[in-house]
BALOBA-1460 file (C-alpha; in Angstrom, 3 decimals):
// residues 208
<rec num="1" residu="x" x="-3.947" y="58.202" z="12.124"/>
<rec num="2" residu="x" x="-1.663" y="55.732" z="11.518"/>
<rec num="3" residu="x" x="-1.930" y="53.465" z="14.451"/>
<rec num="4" residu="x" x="-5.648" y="53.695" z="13.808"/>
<rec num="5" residu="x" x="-4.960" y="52.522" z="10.642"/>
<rec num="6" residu="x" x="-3.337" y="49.447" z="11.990"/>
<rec num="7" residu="x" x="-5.562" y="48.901" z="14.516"/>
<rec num="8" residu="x" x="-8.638" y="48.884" z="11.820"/>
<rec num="9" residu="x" x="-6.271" y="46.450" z="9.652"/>
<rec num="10" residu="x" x="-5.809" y="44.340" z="12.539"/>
<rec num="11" residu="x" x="-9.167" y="43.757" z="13.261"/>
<rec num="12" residu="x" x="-10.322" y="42.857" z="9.789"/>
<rec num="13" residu="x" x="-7.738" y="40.333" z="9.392"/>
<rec num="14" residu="x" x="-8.962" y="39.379" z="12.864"/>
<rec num="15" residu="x" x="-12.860" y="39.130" z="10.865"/>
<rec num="16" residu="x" x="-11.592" y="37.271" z="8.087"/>
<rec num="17" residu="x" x="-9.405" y="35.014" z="10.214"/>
<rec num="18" residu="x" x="-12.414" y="33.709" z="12.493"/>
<rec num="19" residu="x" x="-14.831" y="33.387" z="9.532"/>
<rec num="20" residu="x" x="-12.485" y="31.320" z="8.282"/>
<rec num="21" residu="x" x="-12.400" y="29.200" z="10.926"/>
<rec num="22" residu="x" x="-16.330" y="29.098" z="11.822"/>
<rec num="23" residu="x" x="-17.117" y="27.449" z="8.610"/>
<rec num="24" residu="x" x="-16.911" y="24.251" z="10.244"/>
<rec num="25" residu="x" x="-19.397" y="23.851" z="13.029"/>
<rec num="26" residu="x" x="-18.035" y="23.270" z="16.132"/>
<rec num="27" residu="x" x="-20.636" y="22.019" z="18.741"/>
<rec num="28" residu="x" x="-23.590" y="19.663" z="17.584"/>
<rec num="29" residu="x" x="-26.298" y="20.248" z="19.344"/>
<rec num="30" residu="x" x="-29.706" y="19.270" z="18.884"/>
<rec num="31" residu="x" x="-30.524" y="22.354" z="16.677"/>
<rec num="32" residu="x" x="-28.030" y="21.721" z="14.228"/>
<rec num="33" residu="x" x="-28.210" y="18.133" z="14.235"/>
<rec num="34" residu="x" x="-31.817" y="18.839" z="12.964"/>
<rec num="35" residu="x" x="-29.818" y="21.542" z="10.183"/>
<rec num="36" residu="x" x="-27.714" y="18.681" z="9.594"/>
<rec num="37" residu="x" x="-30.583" y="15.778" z="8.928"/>
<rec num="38" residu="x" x="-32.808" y="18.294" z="6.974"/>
<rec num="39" residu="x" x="-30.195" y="19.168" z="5.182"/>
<rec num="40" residu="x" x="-29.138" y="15.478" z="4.218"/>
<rec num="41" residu="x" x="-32.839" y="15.161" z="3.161"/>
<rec num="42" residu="x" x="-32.878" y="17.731" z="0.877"/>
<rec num="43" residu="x" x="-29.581" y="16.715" z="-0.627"/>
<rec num="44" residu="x" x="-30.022" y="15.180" z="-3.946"/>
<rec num="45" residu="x" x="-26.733" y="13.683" z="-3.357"/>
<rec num="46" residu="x" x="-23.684" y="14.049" z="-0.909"/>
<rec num="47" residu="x" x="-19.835" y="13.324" z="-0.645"/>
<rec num="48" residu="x" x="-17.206" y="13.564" z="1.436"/>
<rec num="49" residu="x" x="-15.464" y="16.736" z="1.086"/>
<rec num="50" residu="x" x="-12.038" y="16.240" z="-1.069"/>
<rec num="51" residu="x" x="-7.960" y="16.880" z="-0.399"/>
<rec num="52" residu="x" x="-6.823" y="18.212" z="-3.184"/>
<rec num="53" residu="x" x="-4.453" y="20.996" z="-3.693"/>
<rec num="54" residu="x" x="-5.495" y="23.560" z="-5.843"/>
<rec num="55" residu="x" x="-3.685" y="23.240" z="-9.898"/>
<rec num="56" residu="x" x="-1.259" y="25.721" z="-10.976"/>
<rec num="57" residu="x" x="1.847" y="24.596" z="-12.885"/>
<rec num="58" residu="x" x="1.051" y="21.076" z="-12.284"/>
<rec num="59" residu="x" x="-1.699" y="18.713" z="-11.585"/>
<rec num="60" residu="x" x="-2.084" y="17.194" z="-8.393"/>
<rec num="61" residu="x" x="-3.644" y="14.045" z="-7.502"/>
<rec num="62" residu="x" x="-6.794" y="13.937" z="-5.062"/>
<rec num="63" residu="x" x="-5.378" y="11.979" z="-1.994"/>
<rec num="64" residu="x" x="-8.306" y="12.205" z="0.186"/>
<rec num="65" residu="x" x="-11.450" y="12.744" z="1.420"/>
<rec num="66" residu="x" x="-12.644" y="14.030" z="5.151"/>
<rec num="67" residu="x" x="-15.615" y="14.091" z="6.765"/>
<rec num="68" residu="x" x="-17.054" y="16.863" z="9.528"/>
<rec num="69" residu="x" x="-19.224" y="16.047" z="12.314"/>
<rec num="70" residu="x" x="-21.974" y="17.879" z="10.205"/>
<rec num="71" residu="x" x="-21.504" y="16.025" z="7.312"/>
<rec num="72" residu="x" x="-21.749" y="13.055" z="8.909"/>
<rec num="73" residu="x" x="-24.654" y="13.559" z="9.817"/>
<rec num="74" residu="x" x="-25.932" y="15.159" z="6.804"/>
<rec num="75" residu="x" x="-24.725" y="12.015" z="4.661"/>
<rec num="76" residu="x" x="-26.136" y="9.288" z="7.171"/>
<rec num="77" residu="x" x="-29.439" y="11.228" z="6.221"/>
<rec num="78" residu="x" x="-29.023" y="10.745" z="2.708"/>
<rec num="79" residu="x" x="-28.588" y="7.844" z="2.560"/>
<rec num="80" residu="x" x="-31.595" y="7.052" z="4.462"/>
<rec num="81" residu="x" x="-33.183" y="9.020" z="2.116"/>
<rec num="82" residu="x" x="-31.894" y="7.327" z="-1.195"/>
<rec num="83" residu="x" x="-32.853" y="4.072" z="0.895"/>
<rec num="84" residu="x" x="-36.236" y="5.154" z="0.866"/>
<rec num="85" residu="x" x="-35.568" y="4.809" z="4.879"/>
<rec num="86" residu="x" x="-36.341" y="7.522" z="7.800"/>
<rec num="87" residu="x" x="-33.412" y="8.902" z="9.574"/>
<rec num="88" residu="x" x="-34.188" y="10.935" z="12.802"/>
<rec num="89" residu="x" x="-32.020" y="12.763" z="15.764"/>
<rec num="90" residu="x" x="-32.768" y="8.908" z="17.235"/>
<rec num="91" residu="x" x="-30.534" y="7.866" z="14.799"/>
<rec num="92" residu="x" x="-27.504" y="9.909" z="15.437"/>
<rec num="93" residu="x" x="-24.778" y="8.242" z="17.131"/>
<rec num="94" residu="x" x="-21.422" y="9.787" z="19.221"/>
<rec num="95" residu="x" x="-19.251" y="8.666" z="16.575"/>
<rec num="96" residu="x" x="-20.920" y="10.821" z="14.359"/>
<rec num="97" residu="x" x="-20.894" y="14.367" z="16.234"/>
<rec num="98" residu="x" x="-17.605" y="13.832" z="17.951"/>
<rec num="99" residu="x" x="-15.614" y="16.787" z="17.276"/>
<rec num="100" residu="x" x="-13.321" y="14.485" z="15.101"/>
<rec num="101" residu="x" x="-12.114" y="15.417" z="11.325"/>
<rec num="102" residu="x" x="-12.481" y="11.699" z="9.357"/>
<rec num="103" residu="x" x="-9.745" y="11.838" z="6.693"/>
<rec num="104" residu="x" x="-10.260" y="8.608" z="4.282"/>
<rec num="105" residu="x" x="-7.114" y="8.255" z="1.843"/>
<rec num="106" residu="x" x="-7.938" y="5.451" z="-0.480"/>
<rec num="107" residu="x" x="-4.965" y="3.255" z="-2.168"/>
<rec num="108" residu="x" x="-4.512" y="4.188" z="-5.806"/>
<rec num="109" residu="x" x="-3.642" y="2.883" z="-9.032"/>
<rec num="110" residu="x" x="-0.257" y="3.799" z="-10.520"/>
<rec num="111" residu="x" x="1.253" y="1.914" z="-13.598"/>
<rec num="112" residu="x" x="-0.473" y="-1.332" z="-15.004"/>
<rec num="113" residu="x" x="-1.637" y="-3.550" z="-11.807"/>
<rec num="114" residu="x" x="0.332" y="-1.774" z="-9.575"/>
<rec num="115" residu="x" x="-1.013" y="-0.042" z="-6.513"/>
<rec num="116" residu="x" x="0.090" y="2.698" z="-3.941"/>
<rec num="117" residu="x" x="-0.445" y="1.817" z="-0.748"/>
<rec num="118" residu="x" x="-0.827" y="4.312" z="2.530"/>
<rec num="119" residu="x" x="1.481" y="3.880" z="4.848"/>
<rec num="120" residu="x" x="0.573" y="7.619" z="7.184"/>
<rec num="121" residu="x" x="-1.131" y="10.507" z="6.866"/>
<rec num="122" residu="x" x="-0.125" y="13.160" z="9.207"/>
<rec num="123" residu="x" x="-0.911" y="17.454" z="9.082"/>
<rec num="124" residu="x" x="2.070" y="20.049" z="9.516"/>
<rec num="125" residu="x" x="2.113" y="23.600" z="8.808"/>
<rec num="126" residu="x" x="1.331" y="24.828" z="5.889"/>
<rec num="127" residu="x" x="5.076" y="24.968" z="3.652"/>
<rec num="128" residu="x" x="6.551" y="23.762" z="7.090"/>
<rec num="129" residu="x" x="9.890" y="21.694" z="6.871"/>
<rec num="130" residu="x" x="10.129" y="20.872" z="10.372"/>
<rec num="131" residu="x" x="8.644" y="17.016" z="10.828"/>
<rec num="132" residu="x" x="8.763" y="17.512" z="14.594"/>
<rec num="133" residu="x" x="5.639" y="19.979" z="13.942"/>
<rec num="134" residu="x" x="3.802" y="16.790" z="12.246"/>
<rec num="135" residu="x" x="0.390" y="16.500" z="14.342"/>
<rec num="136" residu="x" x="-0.598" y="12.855" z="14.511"/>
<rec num="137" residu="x" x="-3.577" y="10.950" z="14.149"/>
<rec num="138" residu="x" x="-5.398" y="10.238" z="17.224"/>
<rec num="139" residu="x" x="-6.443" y="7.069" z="15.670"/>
<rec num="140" residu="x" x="-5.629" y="5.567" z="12.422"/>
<rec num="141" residu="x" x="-6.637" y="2.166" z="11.049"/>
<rec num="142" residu="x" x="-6.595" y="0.402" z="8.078"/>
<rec num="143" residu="x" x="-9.720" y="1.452" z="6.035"/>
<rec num="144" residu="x" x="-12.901" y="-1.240" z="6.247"/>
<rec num="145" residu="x" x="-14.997" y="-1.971" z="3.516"/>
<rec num="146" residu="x" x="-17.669" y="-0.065" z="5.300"/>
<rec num="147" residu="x" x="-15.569" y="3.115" z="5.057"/>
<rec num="148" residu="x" x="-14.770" y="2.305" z="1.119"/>
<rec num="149" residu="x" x="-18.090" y="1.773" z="0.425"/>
<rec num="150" residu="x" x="-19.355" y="4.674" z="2.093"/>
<rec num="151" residu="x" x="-16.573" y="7.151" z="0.381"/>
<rec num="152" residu="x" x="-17.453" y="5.243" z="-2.897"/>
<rec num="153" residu="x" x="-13.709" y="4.006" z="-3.674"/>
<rec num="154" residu="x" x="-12.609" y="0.268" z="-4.216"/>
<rec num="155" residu="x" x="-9.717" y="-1.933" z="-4.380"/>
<rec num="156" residu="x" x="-7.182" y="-4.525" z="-3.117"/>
<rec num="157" residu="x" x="-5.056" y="-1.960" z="-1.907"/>
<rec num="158" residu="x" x="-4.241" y="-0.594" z="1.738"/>
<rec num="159" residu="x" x="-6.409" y="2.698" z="2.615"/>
<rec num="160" residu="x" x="-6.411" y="4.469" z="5.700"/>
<rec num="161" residu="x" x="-8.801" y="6.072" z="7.973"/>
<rec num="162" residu="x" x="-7.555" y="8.735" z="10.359"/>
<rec num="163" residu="x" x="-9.046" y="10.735" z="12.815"/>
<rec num="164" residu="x" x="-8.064" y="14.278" z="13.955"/>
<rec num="165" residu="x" x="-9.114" y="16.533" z="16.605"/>
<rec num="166" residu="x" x="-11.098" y="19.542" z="15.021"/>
<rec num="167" residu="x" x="-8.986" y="21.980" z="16.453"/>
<rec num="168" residu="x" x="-6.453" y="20.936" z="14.009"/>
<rec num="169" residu="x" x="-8.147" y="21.272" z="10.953"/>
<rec num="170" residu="x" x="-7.110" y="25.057" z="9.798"/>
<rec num="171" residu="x" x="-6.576" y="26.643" z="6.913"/>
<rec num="172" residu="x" x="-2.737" y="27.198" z="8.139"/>
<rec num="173" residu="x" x="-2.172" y="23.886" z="7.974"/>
<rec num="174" residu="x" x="-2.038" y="21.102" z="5.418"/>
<rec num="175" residu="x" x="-2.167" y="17.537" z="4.985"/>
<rec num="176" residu="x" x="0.462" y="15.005" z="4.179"/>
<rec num="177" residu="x" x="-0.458" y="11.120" z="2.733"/>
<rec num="178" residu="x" x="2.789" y="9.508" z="2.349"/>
<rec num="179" residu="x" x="2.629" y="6.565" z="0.037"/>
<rec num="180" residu="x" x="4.446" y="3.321" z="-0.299"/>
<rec num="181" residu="x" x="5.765" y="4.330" z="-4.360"/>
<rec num="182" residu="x" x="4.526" y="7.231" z="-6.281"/>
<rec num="183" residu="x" x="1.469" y="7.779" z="-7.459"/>
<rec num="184" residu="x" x="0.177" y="9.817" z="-10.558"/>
<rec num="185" residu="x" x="-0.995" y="13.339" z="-11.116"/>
<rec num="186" residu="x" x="-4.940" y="14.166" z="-11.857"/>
<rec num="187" residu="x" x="-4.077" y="14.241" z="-15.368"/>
<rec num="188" residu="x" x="-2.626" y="10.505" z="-15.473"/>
<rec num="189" residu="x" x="0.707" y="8.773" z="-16.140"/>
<rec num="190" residu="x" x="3.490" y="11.280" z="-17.337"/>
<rec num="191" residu="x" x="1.510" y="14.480" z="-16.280"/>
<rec num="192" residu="x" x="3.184" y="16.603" z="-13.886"/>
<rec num="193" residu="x" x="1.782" y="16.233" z="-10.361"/>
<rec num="194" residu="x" x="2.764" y="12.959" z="-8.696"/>
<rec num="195" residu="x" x="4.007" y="12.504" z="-5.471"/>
<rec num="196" residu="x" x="4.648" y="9.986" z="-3.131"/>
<rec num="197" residu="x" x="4.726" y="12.267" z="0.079"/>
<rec num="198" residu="x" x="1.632" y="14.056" z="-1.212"/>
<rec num="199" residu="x" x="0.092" y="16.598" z="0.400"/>
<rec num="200" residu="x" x="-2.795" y="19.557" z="0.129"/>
<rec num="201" residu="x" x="-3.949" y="22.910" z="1.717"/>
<rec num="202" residu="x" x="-6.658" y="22.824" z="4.054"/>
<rec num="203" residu="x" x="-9.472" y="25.030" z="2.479"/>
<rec num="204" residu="x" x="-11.966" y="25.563" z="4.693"/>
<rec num="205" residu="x" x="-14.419" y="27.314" z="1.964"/>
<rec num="206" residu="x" x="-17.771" y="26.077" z="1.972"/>
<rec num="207" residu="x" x="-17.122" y="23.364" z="4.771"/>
<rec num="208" residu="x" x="-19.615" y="22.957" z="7.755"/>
């Protein structure tokens, strides 16, 4: 009875593990690129999805925002849409279904004038110490107005845009955006909840 008892545990976490990890949708093809437009249209409006980590004794900042290959999709409809514009599977380019994550951290206000600059973003481990776990960007650029615009942030400051492979993106993991000085907690100066090293969970609720 017992080893059946494991065995049954076993396979639920097994469950829960991969429905986890199916949120995100992993191959574009042209069925859910159609999901993914219709979706967009129906949308009253969408955003990026958001790094934050969740609040307990403190209040941390939001240091990002990522995009899917859904999503991308679903927000290049939208804004078709909002342009009173058509937006068809015609319209789709690689860029947008490559099995890439998008992670946009914006620079960000700290004291007075001064601003926090990105200088990497990387994903370890979730609670890992070891930096020769960090996983890399495959590509990581300075952020273009395009990219600020489209995430809705502004400012003289030094964003970056990096790009992960999907596979990466798991709720065992977590993301780190180091900054160039400290920057403030959600609740604003003196709150507790800065960082300069910041980083989040990846929660993969509610993600496509």
């Amino acid at each position: 009875m017992k080893a059946a008892s494991r065995c049954l545990v076993v396979a639920i976490t097994l469950v829960v593990v991969v429905a986890a990890q199916a949120q995100i949708v992993q191959d574009m093809t042209p069925e859910r690129i159609r999901e993914a437009i219709a979706f967009g249209a129906r949308a009253k409006e969408l955003s990026p999805y958001k790094i934050q980590e969740k609040a307990r004794w403190s209040w941390p900042p939001l240091i990002a925002v990522y995009t899917t290959p859904f999503l991308r999709v679903a927000l290049a409809a939208n804004v078709a849409k909002r342009h009173y514009k058509q937006f068809t599977e015609a319209d789709v380019t690689s860029e947008m279904i490559a099995p890439e994550i998008h992670v946009y951290a914006p620079s960000q206000h700290t004291e007075g004038t001064s601003i926090a600059n990105v200088e990497t973003i990387v994903v370890l481990p979730y609670n890992s110490k070891d930096n020769s776990q960090a996983v890399h960007p495959i590509r990581m650029n300075e952020a273009s107005e395009q990219y600020k615009n489209l995430f809705g942030f502004s400012g003289e400051g030094r964003g970056m845009l990096a790009v992960f492979p999907l596979e990466v993106w798991r709720e065992d993991n977590e993301l780190h955006v180091v900054f160039d000085r400290g920057i403030p907690g959600s609740q604003g100066l003196g709150a507790v909840g800065g960082c300069a090293n910041c980083k989040s969970r990846i929660y993969l609720n509610k993600i496509r």
